[in-house]
C-alpha positions as a printed NumPy array, in Angstrom:
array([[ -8.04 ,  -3.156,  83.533],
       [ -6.754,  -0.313,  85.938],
       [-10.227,   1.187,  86.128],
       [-11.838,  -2.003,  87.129],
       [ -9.045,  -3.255,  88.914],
       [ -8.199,  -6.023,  87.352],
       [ -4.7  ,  -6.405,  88.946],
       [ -3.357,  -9.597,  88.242],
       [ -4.127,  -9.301,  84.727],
       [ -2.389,  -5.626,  84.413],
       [  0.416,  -6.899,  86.646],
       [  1.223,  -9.331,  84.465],
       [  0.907,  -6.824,  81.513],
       [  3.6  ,  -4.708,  82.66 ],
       [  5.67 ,  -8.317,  83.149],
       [  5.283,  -8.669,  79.99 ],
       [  6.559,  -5.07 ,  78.765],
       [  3.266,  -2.758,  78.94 ],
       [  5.191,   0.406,  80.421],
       [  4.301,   0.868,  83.835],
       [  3.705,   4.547,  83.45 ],
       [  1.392,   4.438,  80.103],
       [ -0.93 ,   6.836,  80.264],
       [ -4.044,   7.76 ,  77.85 ],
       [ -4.494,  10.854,  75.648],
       [ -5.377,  12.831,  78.504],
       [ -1.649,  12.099,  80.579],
       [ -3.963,  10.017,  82.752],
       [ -1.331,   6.974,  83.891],
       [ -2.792,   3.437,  84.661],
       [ -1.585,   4.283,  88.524],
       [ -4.026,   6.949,  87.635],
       [ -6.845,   5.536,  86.625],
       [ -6.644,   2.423,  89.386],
       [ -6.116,   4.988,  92.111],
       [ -9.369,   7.465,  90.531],
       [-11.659,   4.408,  90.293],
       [-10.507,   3.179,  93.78 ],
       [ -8.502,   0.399,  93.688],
       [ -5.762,   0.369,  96.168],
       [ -3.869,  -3.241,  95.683],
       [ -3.579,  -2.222,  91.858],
       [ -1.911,   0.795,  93.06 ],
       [  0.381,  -1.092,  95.136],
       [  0.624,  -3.155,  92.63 ],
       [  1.993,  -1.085,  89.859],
       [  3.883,   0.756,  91.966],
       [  5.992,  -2.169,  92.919],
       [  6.284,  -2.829,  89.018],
       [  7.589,   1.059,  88.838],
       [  4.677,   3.302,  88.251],
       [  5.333,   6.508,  89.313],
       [  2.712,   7.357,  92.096],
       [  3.302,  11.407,  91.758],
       [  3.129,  11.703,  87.826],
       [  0.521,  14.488,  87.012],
       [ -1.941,  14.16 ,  83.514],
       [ -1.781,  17.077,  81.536],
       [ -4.224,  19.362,  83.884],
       [ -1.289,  18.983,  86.554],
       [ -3.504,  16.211,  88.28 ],
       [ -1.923,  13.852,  90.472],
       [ -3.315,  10.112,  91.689],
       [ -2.774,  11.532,  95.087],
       [ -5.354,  14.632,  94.427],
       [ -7.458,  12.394,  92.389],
       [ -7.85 ,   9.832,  95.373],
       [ -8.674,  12.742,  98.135],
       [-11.398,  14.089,  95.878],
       [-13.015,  10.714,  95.476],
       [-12.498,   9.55 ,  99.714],
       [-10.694,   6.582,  98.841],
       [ -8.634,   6.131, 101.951],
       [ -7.034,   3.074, 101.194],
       [ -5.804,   4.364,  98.235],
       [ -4.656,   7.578,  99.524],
       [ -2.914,   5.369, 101.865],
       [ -1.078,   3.529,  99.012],
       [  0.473,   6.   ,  97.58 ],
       [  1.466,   7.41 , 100.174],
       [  3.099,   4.351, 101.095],
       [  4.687,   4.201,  97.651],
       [  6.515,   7.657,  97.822],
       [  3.709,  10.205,  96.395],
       [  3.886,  13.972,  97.573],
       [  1.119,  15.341,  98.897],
       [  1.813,  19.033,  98.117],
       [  2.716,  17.98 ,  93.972],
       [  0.149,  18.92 ,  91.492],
       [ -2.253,  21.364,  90.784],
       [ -4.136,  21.246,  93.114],
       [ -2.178,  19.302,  95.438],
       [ -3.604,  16.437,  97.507],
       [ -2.915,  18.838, 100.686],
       [ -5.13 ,  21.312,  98.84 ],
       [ -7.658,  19.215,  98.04 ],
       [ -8.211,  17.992, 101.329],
       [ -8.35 ,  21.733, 102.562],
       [-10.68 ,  22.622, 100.369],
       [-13.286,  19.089, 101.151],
       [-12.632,  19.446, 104.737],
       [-10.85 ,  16.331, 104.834],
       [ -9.23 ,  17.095, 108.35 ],
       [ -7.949,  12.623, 108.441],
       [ -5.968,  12.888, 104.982],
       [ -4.484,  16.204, 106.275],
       [ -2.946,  15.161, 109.517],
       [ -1.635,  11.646, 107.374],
       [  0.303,  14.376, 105.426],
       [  1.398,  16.11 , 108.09 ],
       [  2.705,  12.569, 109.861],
       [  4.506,  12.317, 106.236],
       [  6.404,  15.417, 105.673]])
């Protein structure tokens, strides 16, 4: 459901007592997954519900980083909007964007910090 962004249907999931910050094998969290696959309300979304929007997998990954590498600007602007750090992870969002050229995403961390 995060991948495809099926929101009201996860949503009401994590109602129901899905934790909001399950994550897969991998450490991959369903904020994860919505924000990889692009899907900015269901990022909203569960972060409202309590998903952490900074909580790296287990290769130090964050949803942040993960958006920037995919140019989903919405999304990037979602969690940014819910609290997540640009300069967490390995790499960071703020490295990602360095390293892609993505010159927008970098001054939208700048405006945060």
């Amino acid at each position: 459901m995060a991948r495809e962004g099926r929101t009201a249907e996860l949503c009401a999931y994590v109602e129901a007592g899905v934790p909001a910050n399950l994550g897969n094998d991998k450490g991959d969290t369903l904020l994860m997954l919505a924000a990889y696959h692009g899907h900015a309300e269901t990022v909203s979304v569960l972060a409202s519900l309590g998903a952490d929007p900074g909580r790296a997998n287990d290769k130090g990954q964050t949803p942040l980083a993960g958006a920037v590498f995919k140019k989903e600007p919405e999304v990037v602007r979602a969690l940014l909007e819910a609290g997540a750090d640009p300069y967490d992870g390995a790499p960071s969002a703020a490295e990602t964007a360095r390293m892609f050229g993505h010159t927008e995403y970098l001054a939208w961390f700048t405006q945060k910090a």
